[in-house]
C-alpha positions in Angstrom: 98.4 79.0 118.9 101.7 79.0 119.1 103.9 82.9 120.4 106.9 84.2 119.4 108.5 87.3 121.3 111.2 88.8 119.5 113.8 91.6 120.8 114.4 94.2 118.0 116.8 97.0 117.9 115.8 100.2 116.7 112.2 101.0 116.7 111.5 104.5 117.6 108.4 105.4 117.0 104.8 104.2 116.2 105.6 104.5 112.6 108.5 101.8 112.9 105.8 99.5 114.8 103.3 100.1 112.1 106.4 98.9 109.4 106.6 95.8 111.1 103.2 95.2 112.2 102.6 95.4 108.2 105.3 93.6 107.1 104.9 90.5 109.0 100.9 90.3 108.4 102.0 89.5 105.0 103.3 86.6 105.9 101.0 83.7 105.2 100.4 82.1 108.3 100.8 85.0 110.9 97.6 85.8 113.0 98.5 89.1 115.0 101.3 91.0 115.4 102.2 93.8 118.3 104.8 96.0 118.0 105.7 98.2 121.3 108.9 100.6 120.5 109.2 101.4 123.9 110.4 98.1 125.1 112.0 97.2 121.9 109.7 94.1 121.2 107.6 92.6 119.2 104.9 89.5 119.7 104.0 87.4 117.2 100.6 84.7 116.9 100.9 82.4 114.7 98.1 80.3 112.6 100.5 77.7 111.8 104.6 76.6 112.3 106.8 79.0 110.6 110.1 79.4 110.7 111.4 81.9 112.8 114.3 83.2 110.7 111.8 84.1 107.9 110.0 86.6 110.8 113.7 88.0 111.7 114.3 88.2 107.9 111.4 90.5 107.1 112.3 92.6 109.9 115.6 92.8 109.5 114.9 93.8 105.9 113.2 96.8 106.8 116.2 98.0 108.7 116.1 97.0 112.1 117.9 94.4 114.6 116.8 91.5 116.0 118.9 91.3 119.6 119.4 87.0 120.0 118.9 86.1 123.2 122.0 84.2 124.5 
């Protein structure tokens, strides 16, 4: 099973991990997701491919940052 760690910009609080842990489950083909606010990230398990920028989408849609790795 394939992992995707993403860096995201302003979580701050267990509520904001629950909106994206909820969020993302919704997306046919996502396993688990963990949200930790303290380190600003957020793993992803995946079932099958996806595409990435549909994952950043939905979080960004929810009103946070994804930080891109350069």
């Amino acid at each position: 099973m394939k992992k995707i760690n993403l860096k995201v910009n302003g979580m701050v609080c267990n509520g904001c991990e629950n909106r994206i842990e909820n969020a993302l489950m919704a997306i046919e083909g996502v396993k688990k997701v963990k949200a930790t606010h303290q380190k600003g990230l957020v793993t992803i398990t995946l079932k099958k491919e996806i595409n990435k920028t549909l994952l950043e989408e939905a979080i960004e849609n929810l009103g946070f940052e994804i930080i891109k790795e350069n």
